[in-house]
N, CA, C and O atoms as a GROMACS GRO file, in nm:
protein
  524
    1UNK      N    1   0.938   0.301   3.953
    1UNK     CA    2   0.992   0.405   3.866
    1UNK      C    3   1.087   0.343   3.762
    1UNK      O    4   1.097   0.382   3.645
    2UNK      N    5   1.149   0.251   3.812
    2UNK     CA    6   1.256   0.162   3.728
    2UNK      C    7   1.206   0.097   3.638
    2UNK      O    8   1.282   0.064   3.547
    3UNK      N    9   1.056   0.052   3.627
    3UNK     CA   10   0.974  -0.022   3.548
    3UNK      C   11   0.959   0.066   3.420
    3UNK      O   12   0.976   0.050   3.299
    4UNK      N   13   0.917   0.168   3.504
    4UNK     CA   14   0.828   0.271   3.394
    4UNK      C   15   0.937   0.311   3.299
    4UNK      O   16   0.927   0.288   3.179
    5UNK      N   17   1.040   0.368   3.350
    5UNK     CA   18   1.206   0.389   3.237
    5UNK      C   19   1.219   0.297   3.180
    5UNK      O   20   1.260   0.327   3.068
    6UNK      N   21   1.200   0.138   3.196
    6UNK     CA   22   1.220   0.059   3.120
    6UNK      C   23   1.142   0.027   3.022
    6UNK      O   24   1.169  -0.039   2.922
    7UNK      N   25   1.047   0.074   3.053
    7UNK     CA   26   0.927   0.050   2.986
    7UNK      C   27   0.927   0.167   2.841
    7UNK      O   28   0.917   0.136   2.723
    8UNK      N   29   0.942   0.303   2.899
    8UNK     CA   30   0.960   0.401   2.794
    8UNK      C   31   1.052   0.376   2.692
    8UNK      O   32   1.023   0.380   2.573
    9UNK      N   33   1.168   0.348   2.741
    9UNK     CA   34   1.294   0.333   2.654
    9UNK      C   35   1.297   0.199   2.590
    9UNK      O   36   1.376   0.187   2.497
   10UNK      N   37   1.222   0.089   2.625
   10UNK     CA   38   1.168   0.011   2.530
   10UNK      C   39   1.091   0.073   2.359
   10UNK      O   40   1.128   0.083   2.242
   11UNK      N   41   0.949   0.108   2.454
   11UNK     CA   42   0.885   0.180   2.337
   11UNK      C   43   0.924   0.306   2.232
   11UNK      O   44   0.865   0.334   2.127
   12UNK      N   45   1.055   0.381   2.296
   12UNK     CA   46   1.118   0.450   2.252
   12UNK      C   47   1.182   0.422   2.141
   12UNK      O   48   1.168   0.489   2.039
   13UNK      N   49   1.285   0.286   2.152
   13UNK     CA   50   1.372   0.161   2.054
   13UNK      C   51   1.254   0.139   1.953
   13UNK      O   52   1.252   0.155   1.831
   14UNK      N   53   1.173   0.104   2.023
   14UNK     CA   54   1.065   0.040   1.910
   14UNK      C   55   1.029   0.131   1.800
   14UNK      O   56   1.049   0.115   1.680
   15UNK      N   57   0.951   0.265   1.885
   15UNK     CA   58   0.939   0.322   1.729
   15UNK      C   59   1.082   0.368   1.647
   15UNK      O   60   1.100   0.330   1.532
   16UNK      N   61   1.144   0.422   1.693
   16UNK     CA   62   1.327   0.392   1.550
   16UNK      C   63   1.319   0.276   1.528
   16UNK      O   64   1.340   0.267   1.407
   17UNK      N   65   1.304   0.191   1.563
   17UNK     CA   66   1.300   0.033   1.490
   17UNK      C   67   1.233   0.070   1.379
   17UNK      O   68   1.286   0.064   1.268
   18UNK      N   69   1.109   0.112   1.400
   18UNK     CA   70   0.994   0.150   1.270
   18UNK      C   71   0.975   0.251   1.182
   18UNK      O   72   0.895   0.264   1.089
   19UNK      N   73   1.080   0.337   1.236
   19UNK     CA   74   1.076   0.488   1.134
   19UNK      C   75   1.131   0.460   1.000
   19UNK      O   76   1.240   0.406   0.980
   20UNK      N   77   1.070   0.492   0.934
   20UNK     CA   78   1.036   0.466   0.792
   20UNK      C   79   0.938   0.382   0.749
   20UNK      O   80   0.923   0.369   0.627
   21UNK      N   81   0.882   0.334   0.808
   21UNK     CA   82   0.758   0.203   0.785
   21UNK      C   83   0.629   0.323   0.719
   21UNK      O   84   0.655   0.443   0.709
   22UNK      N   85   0.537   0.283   0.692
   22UNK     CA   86   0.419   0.321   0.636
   22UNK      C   87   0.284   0.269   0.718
   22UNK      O   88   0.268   0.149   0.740
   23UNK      N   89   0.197   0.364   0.758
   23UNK     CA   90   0.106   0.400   0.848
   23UNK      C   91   0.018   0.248   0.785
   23UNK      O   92   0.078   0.205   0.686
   24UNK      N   93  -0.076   0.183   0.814
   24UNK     CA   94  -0.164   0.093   0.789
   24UNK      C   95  -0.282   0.155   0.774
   24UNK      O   96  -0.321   0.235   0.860
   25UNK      N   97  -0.354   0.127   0.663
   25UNK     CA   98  -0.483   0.156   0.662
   25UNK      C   99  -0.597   0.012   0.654
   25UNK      O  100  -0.550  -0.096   0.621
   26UNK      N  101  -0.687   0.020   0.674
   26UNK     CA  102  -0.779  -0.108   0.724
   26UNK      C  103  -0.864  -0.099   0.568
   26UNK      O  104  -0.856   0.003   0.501
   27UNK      N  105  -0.942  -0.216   0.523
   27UNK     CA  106  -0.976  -0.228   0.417
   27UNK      C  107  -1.088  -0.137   0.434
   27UNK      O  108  -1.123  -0.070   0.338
   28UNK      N  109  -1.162  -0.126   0.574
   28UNK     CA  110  -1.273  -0.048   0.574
   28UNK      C  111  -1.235   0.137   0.504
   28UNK      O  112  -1.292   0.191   0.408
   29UNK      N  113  -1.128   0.194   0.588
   29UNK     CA  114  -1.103   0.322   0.523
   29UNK      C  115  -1.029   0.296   0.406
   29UNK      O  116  -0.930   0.368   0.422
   30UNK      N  117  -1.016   0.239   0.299
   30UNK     CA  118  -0.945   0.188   0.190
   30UNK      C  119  -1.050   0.202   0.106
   30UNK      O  120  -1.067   0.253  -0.005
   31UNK      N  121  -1.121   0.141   0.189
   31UNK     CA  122  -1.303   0.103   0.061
   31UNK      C  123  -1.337   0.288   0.063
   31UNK      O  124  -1.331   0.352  -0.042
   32UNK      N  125  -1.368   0.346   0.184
   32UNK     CA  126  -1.393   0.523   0.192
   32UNK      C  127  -1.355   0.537   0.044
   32UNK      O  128  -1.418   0.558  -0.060
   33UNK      N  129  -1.189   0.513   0.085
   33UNK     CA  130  -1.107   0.681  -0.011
   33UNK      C  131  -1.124   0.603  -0.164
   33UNK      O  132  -1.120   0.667  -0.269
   34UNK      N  133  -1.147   0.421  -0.158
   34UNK     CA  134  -1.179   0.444  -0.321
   34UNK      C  135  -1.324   0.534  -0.373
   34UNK      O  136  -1.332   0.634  -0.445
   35UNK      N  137  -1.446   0.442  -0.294
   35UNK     CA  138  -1.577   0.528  -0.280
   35UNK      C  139  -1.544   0.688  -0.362
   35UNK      O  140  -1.583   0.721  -0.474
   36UNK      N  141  -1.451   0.778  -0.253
   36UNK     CA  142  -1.413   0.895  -0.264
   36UNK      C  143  -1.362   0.951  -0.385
   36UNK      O  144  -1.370   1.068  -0.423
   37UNK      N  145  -1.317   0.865  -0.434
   37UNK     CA  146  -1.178   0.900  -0.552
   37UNK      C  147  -1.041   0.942  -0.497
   37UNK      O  148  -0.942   0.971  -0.565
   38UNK      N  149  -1.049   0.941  -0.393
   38UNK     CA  150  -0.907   1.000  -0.288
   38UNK      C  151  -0.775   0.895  -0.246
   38UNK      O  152  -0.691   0.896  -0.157
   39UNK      N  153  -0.798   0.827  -0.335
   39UNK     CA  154  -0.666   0.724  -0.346
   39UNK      C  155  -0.618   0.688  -0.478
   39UNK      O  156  -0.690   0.679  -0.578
   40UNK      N  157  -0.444   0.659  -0.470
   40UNK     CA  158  -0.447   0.596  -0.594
   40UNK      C  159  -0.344   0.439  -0.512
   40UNK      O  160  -0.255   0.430  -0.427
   41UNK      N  161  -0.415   0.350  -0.589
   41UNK     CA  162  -0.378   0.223  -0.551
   41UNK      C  163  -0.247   0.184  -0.601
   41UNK      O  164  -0.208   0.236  -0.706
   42UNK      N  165  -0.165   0.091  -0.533
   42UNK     CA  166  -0.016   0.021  -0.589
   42UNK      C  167   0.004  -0.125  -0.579
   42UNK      O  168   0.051  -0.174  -0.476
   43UNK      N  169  -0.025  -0.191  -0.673
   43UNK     CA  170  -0.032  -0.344  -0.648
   43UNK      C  171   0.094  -0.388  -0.672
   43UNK      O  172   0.133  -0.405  -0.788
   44UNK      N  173   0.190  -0.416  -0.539
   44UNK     CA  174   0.347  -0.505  -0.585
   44UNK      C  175   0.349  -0.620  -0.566
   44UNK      O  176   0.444  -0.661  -0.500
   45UNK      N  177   0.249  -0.718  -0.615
   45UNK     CA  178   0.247  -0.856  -0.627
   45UNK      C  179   0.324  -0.918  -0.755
   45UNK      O  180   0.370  -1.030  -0.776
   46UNK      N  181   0.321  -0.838  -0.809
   46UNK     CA  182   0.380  -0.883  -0.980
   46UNK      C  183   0.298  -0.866  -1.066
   46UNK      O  184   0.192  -0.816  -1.026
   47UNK      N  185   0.304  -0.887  -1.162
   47UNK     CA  186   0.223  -0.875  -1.294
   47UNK      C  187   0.136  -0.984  -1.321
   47UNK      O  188   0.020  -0.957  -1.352
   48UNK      N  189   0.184  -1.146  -1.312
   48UNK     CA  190   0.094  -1.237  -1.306
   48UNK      C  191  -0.039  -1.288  -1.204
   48UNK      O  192  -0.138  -1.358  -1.226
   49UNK      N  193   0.010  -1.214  -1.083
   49UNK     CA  194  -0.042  -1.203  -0.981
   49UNK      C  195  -0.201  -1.077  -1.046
   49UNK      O  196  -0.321  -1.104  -1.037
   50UNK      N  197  -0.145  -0.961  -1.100
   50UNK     CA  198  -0.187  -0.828  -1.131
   50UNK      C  199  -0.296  -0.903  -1.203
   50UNK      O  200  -0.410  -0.913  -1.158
   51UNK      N  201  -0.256  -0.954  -1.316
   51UNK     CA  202  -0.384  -1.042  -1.408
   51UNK      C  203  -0.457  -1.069  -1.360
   51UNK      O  204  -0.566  -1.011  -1.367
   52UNK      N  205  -0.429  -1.193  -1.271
   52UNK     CA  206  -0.508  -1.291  -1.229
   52UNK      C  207  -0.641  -1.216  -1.132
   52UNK      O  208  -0.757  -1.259  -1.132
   53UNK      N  209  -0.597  -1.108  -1.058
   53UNK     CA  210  -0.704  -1.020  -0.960
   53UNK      C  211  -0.640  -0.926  -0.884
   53UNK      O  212  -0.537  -0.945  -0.820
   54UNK      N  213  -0.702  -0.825  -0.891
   54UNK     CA  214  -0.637  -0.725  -0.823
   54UNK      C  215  -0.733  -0.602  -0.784
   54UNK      O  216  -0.820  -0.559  -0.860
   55UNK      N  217  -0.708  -0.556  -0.666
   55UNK     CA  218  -0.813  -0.454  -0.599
   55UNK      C  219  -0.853  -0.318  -0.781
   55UNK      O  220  -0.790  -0.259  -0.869
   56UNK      N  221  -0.996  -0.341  -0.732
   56UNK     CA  222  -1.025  -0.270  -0.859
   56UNK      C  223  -0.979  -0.087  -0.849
   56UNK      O  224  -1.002  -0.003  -0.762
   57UNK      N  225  -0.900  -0.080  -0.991
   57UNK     CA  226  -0.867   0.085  -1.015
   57UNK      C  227  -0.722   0.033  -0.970
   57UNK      O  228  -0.662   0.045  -1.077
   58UNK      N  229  -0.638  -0.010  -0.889
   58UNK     CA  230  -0.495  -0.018  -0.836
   58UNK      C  231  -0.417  -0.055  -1.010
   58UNK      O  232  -0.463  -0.098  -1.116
   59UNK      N  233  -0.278  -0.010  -0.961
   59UNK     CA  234  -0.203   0.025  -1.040
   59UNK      C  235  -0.084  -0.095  -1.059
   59UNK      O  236  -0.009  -0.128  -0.967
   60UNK      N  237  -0.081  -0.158  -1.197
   60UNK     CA  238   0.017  -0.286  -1.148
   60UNK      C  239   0.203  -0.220  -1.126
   60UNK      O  240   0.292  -0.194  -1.206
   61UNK      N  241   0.194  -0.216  -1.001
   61UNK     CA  242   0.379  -0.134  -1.028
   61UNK      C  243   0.481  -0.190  -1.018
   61UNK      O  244   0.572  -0.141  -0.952
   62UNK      N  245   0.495  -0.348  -1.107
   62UNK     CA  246   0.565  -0.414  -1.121
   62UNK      C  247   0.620  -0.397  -1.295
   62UNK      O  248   0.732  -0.398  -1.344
   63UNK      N  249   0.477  -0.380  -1.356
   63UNK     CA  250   0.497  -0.362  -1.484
   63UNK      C  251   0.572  -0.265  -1.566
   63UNK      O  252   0.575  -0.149  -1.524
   64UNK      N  253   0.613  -0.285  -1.645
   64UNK     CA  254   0.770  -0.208  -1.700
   64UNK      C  255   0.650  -0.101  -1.746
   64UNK      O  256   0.674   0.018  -1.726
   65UNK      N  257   0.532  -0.133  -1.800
   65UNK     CA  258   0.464  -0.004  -1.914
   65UNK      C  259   0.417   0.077  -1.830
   65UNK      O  260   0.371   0.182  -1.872
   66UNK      N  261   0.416   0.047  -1.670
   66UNK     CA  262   0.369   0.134  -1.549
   66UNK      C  263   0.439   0.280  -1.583
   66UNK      O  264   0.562   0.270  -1.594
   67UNK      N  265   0.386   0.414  -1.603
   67UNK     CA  266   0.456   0.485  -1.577
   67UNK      C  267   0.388   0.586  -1.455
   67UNK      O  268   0.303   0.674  -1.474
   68UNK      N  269   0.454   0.544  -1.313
   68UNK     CA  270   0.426   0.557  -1.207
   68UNK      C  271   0.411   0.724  -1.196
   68UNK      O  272   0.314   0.762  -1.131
   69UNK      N  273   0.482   0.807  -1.242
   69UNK     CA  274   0.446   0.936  -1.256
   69UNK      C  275   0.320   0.999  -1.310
   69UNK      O  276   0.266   1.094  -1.253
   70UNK      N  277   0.268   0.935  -1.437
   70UNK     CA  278   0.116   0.938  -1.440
   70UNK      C  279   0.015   0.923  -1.360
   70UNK      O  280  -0.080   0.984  -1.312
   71UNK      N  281   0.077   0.801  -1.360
   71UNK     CA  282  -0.028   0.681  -1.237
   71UNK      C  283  -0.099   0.763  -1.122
   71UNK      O  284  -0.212   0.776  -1.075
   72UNK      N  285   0.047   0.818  -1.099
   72UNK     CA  286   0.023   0.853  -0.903
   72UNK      C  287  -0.069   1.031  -0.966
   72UNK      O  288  -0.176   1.077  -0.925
   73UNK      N  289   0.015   1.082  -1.058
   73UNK     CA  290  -0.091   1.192  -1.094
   73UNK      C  291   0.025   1.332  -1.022
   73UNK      O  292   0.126   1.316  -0.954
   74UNK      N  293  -0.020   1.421  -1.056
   74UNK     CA  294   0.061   1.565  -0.943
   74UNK      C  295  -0.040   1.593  -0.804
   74UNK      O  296  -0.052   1.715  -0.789
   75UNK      N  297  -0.083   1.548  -0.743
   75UNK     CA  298  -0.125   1.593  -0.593
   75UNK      C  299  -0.081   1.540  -0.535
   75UNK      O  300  -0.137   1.438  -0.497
   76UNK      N  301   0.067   1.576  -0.483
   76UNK     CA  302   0.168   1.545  -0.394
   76UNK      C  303   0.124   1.537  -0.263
   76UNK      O  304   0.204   1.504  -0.175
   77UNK      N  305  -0.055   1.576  -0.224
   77UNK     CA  306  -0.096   1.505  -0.090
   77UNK      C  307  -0.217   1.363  -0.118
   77UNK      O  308  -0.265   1.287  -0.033
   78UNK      N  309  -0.233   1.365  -0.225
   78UNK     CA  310  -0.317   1.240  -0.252
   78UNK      C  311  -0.267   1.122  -0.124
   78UNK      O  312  -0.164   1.106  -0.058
   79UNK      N  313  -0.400   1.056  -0.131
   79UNK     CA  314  -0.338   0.926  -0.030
   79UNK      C  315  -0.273   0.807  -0.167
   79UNK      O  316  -0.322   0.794  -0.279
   80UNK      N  317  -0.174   0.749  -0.121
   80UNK     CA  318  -0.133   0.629  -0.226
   80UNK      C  319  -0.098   0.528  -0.096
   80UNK      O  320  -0.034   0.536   0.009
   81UNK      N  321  -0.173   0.436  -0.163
   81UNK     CA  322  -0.176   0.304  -0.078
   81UNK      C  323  -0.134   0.213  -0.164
   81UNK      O  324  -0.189   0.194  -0.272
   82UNK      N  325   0.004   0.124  -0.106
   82UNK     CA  326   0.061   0.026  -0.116
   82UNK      C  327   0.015  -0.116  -0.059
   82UNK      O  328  -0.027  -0.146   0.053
   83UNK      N  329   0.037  -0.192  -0.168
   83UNK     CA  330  -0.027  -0.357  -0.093
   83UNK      C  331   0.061  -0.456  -0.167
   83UNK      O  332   0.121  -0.405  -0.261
   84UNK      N  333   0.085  -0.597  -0.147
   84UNK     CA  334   0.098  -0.653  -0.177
   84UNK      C  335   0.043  -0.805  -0.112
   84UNK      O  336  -0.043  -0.766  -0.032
   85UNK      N  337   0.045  -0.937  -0.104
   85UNK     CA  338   0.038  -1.064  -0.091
   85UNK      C  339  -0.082  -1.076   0.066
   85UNK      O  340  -0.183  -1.146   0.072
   86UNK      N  341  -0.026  -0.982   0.177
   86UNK     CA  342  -0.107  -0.995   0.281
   86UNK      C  343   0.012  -0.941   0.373
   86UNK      O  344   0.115  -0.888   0.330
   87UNK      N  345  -0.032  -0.972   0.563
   87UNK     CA  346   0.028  -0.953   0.637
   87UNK      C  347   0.191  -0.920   0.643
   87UNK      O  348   0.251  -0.816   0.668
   88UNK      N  349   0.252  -1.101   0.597
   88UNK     CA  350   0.360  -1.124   0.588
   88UNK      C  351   0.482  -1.053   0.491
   88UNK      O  352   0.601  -1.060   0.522
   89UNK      N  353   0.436  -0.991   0.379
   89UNK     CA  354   0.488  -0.944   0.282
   89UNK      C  355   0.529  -0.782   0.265
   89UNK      O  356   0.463  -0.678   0.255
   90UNK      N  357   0.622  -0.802   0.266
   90UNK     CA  358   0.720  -0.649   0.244
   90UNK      C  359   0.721  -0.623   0.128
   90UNK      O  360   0.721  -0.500   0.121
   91UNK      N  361   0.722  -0.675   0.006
   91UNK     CA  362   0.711  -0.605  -0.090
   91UNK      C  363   0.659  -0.489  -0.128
   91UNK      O  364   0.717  -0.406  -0.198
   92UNK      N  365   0.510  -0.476  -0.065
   92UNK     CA  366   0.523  -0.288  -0.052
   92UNK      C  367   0.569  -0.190  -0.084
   92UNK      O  368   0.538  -0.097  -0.159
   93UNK      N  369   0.711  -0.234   0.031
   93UNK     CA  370   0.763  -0.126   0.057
   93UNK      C  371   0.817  -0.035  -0.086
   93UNK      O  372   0.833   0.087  -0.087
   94UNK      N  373   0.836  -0.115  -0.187
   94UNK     CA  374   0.920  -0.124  -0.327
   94UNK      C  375   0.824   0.025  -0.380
   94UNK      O  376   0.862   0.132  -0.426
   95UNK      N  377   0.667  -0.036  -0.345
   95UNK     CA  378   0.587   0.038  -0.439
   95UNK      C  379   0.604   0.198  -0.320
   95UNK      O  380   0.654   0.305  -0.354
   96UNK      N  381   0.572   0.178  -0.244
   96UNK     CA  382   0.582   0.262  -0.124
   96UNK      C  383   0.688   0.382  -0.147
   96UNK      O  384   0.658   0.499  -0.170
   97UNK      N  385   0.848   0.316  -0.134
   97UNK     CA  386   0.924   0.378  -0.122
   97UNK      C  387   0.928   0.495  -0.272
   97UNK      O  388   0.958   0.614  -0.262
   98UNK      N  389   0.896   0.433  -0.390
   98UNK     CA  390   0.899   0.509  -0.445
   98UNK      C  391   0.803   0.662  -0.500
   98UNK      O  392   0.849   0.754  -0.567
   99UNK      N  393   0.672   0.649  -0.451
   99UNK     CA  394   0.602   0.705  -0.456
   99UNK      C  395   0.642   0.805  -0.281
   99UNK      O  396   0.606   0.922  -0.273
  100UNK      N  397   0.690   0.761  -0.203
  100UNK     CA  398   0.784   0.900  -0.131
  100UNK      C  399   0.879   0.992  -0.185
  100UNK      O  400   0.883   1.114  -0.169
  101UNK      N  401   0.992   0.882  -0.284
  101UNK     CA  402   1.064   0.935  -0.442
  101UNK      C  403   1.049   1.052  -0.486
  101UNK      O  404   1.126   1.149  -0.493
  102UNK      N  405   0.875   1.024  -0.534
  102UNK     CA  406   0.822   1.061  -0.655
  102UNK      C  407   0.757   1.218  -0.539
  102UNK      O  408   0.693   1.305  -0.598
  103UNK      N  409   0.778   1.232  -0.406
  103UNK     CA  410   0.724   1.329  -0.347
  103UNK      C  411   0.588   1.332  -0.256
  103UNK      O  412   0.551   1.423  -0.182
  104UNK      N  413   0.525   1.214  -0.281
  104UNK     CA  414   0.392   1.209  -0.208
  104UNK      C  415   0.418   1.182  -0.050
  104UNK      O  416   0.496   1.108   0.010
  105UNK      N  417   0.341   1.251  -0.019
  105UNK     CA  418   0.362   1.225   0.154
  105UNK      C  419   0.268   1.194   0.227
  105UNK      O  420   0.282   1.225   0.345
  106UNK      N  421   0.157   1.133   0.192
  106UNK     CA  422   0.033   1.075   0.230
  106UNK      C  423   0.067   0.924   0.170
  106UNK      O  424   0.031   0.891   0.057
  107UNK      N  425   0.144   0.832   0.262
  107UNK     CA  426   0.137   0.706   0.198
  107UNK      C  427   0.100   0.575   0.324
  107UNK      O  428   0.167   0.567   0.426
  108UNK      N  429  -0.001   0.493   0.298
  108UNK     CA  430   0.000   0.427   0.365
  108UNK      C  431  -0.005   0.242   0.284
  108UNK      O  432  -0.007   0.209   0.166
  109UNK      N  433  -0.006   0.161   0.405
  109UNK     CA  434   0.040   0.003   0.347
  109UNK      C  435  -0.062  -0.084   0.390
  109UNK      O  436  -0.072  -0.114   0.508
  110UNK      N  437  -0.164  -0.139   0.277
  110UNK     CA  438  -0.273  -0.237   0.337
  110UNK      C  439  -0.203  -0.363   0.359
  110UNK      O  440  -0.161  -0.432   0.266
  111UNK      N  441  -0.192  -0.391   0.471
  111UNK     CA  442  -0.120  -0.467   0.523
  111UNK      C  443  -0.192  -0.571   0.558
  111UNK      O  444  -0.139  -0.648   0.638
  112UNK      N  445  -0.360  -0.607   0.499
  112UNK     CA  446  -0.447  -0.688   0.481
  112UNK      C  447  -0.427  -0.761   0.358
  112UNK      O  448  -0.494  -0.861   0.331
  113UNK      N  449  -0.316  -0.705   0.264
  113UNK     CA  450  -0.280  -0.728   0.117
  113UNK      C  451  -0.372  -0.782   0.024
  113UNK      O  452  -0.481  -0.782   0.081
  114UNK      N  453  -0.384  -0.834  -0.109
  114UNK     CA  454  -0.490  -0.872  -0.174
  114UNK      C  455  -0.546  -1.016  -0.082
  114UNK      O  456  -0.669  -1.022  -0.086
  115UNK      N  457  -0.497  -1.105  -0.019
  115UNK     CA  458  -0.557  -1.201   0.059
  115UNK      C  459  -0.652  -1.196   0.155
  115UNK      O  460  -0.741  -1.278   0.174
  116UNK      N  461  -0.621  -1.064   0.233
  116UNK     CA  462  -0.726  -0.959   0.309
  116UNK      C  463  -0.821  -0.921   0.217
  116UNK      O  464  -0.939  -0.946   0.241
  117UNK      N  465  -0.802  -0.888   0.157
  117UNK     CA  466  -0.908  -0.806   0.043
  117UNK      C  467  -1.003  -0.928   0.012
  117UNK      O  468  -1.126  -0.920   0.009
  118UNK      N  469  -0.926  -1.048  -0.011
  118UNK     CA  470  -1.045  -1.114  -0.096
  118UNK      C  471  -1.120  -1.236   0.020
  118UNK      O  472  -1.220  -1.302  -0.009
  119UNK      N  473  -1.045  -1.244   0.154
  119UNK     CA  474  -1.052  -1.314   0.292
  119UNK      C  475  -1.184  -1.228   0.326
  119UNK      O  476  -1.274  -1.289   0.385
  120UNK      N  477  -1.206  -1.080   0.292
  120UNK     CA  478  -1.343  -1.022   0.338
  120UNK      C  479  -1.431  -0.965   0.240
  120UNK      O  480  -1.502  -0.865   0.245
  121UNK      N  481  -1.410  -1.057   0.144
  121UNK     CA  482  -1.533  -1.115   0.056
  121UNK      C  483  -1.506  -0.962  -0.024
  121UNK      O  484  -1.584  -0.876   0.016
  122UNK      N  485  -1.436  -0.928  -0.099
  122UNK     CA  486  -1.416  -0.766  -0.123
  122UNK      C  487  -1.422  -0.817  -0.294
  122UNK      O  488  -1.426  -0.938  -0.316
  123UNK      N  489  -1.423  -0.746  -0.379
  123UNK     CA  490  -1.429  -0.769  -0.566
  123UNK      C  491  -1.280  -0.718  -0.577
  123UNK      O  492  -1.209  -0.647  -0.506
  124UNK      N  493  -1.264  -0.787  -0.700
  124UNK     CA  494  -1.138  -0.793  -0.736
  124UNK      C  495  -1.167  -0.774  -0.901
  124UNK      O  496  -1.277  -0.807  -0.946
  125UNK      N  497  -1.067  -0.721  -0.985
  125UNK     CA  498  -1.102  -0.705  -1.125
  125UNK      C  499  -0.965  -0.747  -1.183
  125UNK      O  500  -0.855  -0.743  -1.127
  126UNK      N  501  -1.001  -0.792  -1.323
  126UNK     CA  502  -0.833  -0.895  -1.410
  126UNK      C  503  -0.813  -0.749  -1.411
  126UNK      O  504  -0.872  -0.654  -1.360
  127UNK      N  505  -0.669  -0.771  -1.514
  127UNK     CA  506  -0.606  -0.662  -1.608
  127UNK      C  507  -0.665  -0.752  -1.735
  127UNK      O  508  -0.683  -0.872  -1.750
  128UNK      N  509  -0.687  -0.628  -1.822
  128UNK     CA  510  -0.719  -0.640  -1.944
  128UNK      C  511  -0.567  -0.700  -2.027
  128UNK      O  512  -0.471  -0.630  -1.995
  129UNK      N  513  -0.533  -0.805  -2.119
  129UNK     CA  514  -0.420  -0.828  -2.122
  129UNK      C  515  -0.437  -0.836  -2.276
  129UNK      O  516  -0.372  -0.911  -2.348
  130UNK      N  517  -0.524  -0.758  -2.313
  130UNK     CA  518  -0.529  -0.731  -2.476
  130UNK      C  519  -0.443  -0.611  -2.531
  130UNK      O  520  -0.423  -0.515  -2.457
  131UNK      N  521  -0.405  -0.614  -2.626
  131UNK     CA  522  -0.348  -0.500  -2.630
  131UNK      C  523  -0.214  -0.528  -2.742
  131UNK      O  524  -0.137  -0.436  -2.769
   0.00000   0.00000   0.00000
């Protein structure tokens, strides 16, 4: 019985450890909701990063001309998925947190980041840097 209390109130700590984090979505349901039109993408790698390749349709939200209120659109249940670098990388959260900000409450974090993306052979498209 002493196990099992310890055991709960472990996993208990753990999730408050994590409250506020952002749900993970897998590249497979990622690929769905683009398929769908039911996502809008958030690339917080940076802008040079953004150029060079970036999940096609995602939004560079590093860039000053980003205006993330467009971007994300008014359907305050849309899914918006945040990514950046891969596993290791929090940056995300940057794009993340603000699109909670901005009111959306469907947000999740490919936490496969563009390295995942392109590790499972996935297309990637530049930014157009004409202009």
């Amino acid at each position: 019985m002493k196990t099992l209390l310890a055991t709960l109130t472990c996993a208990l700590f753990a999730s408050v450890a994590f409250a506020g984090e952002y749900p993970d979505i897998s590249i497979t349901e990622l690929e769905k909701a683009i398929k769908d039109g039911e996502v809008v993408l958030l690339d917080v790698n940076g802008s040079k990063s953004y150029a060079k390749g970036h999940i096609p349709g995602a939004v560079d939200f590093r860039s000053d001309k980003t205006d993330l209120a467009a971007a994300l659109g008014d359907d305050k249940d849309k899914l918006v998925v945040a990514y950046c670098g891969g596993p290791s990388c929090s940056a995300y959260k940057a794009g993340a947190s603000a699109a909670e900000k901005a009111g959306f409450k469907n947000i999740k974090h490919l936490s496969a980041g563009i390295s995942g993306w392109l590790q499972a052979g996935k297309p990637t498209e530049k930014a157009d840097t004409e202009g």
